[in-house]
C-alpha positions as CSV (number, residue, x, y, z in Angstrom):
1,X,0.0,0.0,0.0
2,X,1.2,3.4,-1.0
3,X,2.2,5.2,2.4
4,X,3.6,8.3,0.6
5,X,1.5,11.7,1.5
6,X,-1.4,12.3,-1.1
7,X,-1.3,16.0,-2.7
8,X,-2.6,18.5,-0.8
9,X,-6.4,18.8,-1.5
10,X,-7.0,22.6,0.0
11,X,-10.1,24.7,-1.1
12,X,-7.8,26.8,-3.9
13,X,-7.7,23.9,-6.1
14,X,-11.7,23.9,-6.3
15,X,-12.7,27.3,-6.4
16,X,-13.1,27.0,-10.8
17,X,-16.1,24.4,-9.7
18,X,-17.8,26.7,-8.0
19,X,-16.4,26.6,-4.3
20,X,-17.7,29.7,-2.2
21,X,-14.4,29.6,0.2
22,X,-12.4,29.0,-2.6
23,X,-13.9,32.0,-4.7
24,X,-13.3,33.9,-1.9
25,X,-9.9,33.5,-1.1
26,X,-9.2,33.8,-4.6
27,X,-11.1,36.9,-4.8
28,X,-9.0,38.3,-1.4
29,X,-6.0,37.0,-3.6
30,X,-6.6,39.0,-6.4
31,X,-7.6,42.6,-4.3
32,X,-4.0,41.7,-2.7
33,X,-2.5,41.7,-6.0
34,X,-4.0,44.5,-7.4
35,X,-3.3,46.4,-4.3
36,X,0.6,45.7,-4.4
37,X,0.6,46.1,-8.5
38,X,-0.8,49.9,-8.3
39,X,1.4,50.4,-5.3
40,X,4.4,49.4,-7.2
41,X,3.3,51.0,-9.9
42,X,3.4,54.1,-7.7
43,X,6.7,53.8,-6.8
44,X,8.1,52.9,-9.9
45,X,6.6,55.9,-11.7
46,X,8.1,58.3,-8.3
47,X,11.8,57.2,-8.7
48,X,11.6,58.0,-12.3
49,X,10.0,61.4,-12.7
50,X,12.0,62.7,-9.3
51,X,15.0,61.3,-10.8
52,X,14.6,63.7,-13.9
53,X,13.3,66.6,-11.9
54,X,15.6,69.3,-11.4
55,X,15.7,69.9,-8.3
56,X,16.7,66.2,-7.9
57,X,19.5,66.9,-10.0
58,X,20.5,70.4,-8.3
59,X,20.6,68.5,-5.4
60,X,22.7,65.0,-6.2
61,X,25.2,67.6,-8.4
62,X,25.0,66.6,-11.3
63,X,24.5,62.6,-10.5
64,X,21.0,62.0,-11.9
65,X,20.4,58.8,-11.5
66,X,22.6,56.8,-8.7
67,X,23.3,53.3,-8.6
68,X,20.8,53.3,-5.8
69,X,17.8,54.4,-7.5
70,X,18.6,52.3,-9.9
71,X,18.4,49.4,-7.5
72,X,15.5,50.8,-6.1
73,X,14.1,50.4,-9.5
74,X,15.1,46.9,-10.5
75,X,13.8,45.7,-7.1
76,X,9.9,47.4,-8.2
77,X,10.3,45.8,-11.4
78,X,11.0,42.5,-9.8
79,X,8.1,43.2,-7.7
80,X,5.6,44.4,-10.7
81,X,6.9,41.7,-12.8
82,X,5.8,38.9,-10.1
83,X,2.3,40.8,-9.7
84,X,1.7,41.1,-12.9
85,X,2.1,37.2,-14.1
86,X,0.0,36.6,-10.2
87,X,-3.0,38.4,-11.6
88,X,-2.8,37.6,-14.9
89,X,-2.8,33.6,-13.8
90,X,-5.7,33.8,-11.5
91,X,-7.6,36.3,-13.8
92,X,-7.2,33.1,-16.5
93,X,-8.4,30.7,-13.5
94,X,-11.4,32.5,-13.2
95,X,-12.4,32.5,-16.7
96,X,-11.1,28.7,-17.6
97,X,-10.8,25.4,-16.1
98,X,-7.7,24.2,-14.5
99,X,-6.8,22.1,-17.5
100,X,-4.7,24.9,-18.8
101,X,-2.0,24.3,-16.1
102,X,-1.3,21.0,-16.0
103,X,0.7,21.0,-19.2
104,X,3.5,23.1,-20.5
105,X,2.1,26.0,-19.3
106,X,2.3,25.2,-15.6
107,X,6.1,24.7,-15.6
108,X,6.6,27.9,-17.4
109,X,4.9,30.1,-15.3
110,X,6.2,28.7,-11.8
111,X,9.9,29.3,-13.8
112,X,8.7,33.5,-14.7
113,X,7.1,33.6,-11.0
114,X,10.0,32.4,-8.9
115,X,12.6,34.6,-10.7
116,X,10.5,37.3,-10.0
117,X,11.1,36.4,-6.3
118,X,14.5,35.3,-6.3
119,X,15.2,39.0,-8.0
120,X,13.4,40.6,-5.7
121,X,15.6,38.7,-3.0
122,X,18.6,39.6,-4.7
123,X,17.7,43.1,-5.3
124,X,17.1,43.3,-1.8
125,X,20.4,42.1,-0.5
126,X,22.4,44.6,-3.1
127,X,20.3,47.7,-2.1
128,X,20.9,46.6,1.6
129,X,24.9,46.2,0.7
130,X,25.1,50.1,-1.5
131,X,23.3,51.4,1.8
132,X,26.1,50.3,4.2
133,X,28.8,51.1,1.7
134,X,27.3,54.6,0.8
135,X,27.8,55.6,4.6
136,X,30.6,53.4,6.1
137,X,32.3,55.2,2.5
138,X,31.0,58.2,1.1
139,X,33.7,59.6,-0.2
140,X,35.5,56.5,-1.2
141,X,35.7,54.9,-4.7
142,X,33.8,51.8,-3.9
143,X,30.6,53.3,-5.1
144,X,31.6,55.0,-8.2
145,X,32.9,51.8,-9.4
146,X,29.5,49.8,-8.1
147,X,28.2,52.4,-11.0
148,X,29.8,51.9,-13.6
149,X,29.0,47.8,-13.5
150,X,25.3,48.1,-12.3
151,X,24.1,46.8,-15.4
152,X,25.9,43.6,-15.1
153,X,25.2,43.4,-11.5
154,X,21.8,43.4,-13.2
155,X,22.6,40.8,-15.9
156,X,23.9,38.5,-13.2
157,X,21.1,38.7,-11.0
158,X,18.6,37.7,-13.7
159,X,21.1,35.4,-14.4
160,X,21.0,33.5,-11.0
161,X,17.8,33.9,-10.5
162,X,16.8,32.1,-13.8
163,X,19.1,29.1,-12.8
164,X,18.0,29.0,-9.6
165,X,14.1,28.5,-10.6
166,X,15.0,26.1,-13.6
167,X,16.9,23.9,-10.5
168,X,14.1,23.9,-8.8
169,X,11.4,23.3,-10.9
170,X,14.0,20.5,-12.7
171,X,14.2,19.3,-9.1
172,X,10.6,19.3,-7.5
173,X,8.2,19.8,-10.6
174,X,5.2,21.9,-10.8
175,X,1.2,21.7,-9.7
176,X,-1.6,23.6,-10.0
177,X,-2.5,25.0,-6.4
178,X,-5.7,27.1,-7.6
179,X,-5.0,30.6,-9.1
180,X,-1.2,29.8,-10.1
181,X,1.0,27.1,-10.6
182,X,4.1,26.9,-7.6
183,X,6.9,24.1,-6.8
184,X,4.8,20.5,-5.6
185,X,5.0,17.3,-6.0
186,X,4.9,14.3,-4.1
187,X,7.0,15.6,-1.3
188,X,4.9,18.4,-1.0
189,X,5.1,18.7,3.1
190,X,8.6,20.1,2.4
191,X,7.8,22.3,-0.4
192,X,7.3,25.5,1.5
193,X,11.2,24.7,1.8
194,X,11.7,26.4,-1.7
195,X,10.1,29.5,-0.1
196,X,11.7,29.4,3.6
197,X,15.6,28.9,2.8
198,X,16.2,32.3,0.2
199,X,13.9,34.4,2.8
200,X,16.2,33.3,5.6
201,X,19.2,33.9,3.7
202,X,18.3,37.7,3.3
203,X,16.8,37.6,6.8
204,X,20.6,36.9,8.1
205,X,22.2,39.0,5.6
206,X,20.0,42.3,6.2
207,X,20.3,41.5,10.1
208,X,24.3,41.3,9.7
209,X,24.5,44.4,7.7
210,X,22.1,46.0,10.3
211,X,24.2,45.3,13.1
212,X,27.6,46.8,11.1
213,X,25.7,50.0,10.2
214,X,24.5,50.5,13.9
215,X,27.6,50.4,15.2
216,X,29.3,52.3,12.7
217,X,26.9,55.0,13.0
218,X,26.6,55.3,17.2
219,X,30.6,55.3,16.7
220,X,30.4,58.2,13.8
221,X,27.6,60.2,16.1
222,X,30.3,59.7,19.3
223,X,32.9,61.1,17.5
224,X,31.0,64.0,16.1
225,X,29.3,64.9,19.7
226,X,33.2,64.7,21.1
227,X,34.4,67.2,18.4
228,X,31.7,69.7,19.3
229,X,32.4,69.4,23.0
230,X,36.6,70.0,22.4
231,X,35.7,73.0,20.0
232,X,33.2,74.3,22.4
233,X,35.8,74.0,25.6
234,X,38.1,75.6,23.0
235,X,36.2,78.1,22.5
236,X,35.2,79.0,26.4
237,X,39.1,79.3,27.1
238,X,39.1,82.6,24.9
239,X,36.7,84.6,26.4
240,X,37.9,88.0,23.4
241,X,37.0,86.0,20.7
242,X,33.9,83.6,21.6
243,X,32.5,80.6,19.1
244,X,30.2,82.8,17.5
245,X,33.1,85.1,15.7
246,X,35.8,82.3,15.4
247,X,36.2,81.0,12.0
248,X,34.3,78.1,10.4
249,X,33.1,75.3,12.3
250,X,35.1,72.0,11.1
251,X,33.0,72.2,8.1
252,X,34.8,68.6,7.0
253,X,32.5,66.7,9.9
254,X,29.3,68.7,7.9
255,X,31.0,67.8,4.4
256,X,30.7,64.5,5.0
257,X,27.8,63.7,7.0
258,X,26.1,65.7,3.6
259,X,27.6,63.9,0.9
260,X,26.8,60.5,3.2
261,X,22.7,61.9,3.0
262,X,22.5,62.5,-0.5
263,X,23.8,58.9,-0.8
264,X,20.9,58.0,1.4
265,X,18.7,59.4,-1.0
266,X,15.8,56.9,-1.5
267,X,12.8,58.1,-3.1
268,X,14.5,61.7,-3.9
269,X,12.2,63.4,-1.1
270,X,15.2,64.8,0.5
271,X,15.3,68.0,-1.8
272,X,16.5,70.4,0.2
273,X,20.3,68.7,1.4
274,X,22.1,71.6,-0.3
275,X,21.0,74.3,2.4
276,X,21.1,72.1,5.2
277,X,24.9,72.9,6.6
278,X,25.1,76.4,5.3
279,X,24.9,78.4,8.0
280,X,26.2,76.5,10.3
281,X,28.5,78.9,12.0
282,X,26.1,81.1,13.1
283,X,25.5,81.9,16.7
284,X,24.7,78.9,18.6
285,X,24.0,77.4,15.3
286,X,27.0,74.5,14.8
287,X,26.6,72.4,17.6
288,X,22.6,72.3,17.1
289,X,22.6,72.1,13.3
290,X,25.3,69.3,12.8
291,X,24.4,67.2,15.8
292,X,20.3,67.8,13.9
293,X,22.3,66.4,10.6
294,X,23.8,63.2,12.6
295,X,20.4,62.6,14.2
296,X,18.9,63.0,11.2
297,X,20.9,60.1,8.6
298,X,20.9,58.3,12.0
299,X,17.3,58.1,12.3
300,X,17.1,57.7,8.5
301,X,19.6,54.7,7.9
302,X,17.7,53.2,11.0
303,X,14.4,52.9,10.0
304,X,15.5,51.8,6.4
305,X,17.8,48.6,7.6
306,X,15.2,47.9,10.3
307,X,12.0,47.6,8.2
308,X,14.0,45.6,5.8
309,X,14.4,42.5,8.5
310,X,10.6,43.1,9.8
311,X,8.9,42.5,6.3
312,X,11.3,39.6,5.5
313,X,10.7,38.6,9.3
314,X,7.1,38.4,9.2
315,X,7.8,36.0,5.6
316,X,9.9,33.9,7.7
317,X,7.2,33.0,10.6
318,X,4.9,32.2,7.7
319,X,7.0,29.9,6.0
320,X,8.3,28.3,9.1
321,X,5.1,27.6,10.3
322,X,3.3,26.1,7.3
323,X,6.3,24.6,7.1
324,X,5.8,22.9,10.7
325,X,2.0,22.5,10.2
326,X,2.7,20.3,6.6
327,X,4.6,18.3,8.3
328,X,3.6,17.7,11.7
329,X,-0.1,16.6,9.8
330,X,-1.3,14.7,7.4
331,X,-3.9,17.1,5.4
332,X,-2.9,20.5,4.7
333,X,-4.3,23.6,6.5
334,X,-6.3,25.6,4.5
335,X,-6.4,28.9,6.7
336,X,-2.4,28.9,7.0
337,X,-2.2,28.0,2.9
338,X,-4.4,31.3,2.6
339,X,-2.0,33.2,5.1
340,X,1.3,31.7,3.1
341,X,0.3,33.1,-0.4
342,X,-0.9,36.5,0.7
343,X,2.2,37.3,2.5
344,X,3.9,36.5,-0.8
345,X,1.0,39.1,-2.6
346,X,2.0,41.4,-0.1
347,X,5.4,41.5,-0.5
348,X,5.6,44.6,-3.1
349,X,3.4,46.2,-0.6
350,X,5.6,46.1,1.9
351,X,8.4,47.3,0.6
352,X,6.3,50.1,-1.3
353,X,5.1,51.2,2.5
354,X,8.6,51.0,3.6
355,X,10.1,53.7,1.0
356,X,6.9,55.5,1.0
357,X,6.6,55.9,5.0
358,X,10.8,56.2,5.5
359,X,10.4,58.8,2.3
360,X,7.7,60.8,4.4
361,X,9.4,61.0,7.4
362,X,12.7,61.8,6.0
363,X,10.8,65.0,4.2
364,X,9.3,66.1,7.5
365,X,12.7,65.7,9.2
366,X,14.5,68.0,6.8
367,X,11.7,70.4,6.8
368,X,12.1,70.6,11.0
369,X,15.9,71.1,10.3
370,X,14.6,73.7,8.1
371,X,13.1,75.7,10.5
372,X,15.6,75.8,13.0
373,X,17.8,77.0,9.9
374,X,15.7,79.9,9.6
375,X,15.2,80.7,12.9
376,X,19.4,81.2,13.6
377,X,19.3,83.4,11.0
């Protein structure tokens, strides 16, 4: 007798024969993937009409198009190109029997659908390494060269990412799991496997590079709040010529803190870094002003690298524990199957949130520092 687990028979594979929980969490599906395709859609269009505004261009001097934005911008892609095949596939679901993807057609799309994952994976992990090298090394040459091959940093991820997907389908086959076509077969308690070890690989990576941009930044903020107290107990030793008149205020520590922010530059809403250190020896304005500025890309690289290991975080949980559940059982669980896939929908949602919330607060950060500008004047 055949002791091997049967497929798993979960309300998504039903829904063409009329199912009502299977229409429905089809129809949640596609509201999820419509959701994240207009919200990548968003984003996409943002990073390319800031990066040919001119202010955008005033402001990165003459650098219109970074290798960061441009990361920004194949990671979208990856995450509109996923969508886009998503929705179409359930959209053909809805209007045709299931017949249609248990040929040819099956294989094919679970090979487009996973390199648009791995990409996005991939992207991730790049845009996570130009953020730690644009401010461990602003001025160095590391990024400049990083430009000048982005395109077959591209190539290559495209590349891998095809490889990868042919492996696995070569390796584990394709099914039909109601909507769209994912990695299955007769092992499929261990399929969620395909799904759980490339999310925990850029879990750890992001986490790692976290941990080397916090401390490099709390030791950059010590050594910029030490300067400020030696020039200020410099300045209280000569009572004739007090730190208001003396000459400008290590303008190197402002230099670089300003050319490490317009490396920071995500979604372009930081429009205003020009004017930010340019009165900065007025009155009681250095200390304040550069110690705003170190808050500032502080609190800016923070929130970036931290939502990076929450979204991929909250993918990790889900793939763990359907991961458990498939195995620990012998029928499949279709609540936690429903959970699994819309994390996955929501993916490009998540990261739209993350640039679109960091890229709000960022603007009403500089606008604060601003207004304290203004008022040393």
């Amino acid at each position: 007798m055949d002791s091997r687990p049967s497929r798993p028979e979960d309300a998504f594979i039903k829904f063409v024969d009329g199912s009502l929980m299977a229409i429905a969490i089809c129809s949640v599906s596609v509201t999820f993937i419509l959701l994240s395709t207009s919200a990548v859609t968003w984003v996409i269009v943002i990073i390319i009409r800031n990066s040919m505004s001119p202010r955008a261009g005033q402001a990165l001097s003459c650098r219109h198009f970074p290798v960061r934005e441009r990361m920004l911008l194949g990671l979208f892609i990856s995450h509109l190109w996923t969508s886009t095949i998503l929705l179409v596939s359930h959209l053909v679901s809805f209007s045709s029997s299931s017949h249609i993807f248990l040929g040819s057609f099956c294989g094919i799309q679970t090979i487009v659908v996973s390199t648009g994952v791995l990409t996005t994976h991939l992207w991730t992990i790049a845009l996570a390494a130009i953020t730690y090298l644009s401010i461990a090394h602003p001025l160095g040459s590391i990024i400049p060269r990083v430009e000048g091959v982005w395109f077959g940093i591209g190539l290559w991820i495209y590349a891998l990412a095809i490889a990868l997907s042919t492996s696995l389908w070569k390796l584990s086959g394709a099914m039909y799991i109601g909507g769209y076509c994912d990695f299955g077969g007769e092992i499929w308690k261990y399929n969620e496997l395909m799904n759980l070890i490339p999310r925990s690989c850029v879990l750890l990576a992001i986490l790692s590079i976290y941990i080397k941009l916090h401390a490099l930044l709390r030791g950059e903020r010590r050594r910029i709040k030490n300067a400020l107290r030696t020039k200020a107990e410099e300045g209280s030793q000569d009572p004739d010529n007090p730190p208001a008149l003396q000459g400008p205020h290590r303008p190197s520590v402002c230099d670089t803190l300003h050319e490490s922010a317009l490396e920071q530059n995500e979604l372009k809403l930081w429009e205003s870094g020009p004017t930010i250190c340019k009165n900065q020896t007025r009155a009681a304005g250095p200390s304040l002003i550069a110690e705003s500025m170190a808050d500032l890309i502080n609190r800016r690289a923070r929130v970036l690298m931290l939502l990076f290991p929450l979204s991929y975080t909250i993918l990790v949980i889900v793939s763990l524990s359907k991961l458990v559940y498939d195995t620990t059982s012998s029928t499949p669980s279709v609540a936690l199957h429903s959970v699994a896939r819309w994390t996955l929908f929501l993916q490009g949602i998540l990261d739209a949130l993350t640039y679109g919330w960091a890229g709000a607060r960022l603007k009403q950060s500089v606008r604060k520092l601003e207004e304290q500008q203004h008022g040393l004047r």
